[in-house]
C-alpha positions, -999 to 999 in steps of 0.1 A, spaced: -592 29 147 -604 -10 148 -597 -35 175 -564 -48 162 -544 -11 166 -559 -9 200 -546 -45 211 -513 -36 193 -508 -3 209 -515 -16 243 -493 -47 237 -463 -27 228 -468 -4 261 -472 -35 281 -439 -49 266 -418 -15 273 -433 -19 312 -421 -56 311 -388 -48 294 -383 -18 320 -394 -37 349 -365 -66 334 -340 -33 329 -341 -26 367 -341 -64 382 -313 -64 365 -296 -35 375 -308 -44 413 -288 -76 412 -259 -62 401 -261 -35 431 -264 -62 452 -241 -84 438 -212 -53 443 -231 -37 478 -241 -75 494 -275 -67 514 -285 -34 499 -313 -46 474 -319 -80 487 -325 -96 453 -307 -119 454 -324 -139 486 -357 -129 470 -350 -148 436 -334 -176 461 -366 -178 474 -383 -177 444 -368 -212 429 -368 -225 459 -406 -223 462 -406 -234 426 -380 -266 433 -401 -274 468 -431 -287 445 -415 -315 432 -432 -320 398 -460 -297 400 -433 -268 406 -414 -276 378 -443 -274 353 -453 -243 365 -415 -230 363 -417 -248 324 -453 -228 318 -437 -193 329 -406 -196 310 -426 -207 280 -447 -174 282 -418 -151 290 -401 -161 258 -435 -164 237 -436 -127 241 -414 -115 215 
């Protein structure tokens, strides 16, 4: 086994935790979105773009750099 299958097979694990961990955010907002105040989500990714949008321009390049890398993994 050479370096490449070992970076490959722990990419692909690491992309089935992300994609899991994506599964049940999901899943979470939609509980909350139909039980209001039972997963909280919803104020935590509030929060989220509002510490993102506080910044000003610095904020919004780090909100550019983190989309860029979610959608770089595929």
């Amino acid at each position: 086994m050479n370096i490449n299958d070992s970076l490959n097979t722990v990419t692909s694990a690491l992309k089935g935790v992300v994609a899991l961990g994506m599964t049940l955010a999901v899943v979470a907002l939609v509980v909350d979105l139909l039980f209001p105040g039972t997963t909280n989500i919803v104020s935590n990714v509030s929060g989220l773009v509002t510490s993102f949008t506080s910044q000003g321009l610095t904020g919004l390049i780090t909100l550019i750099v983190f989309v860029s890398i979610y959608n770089a993994r595929d």
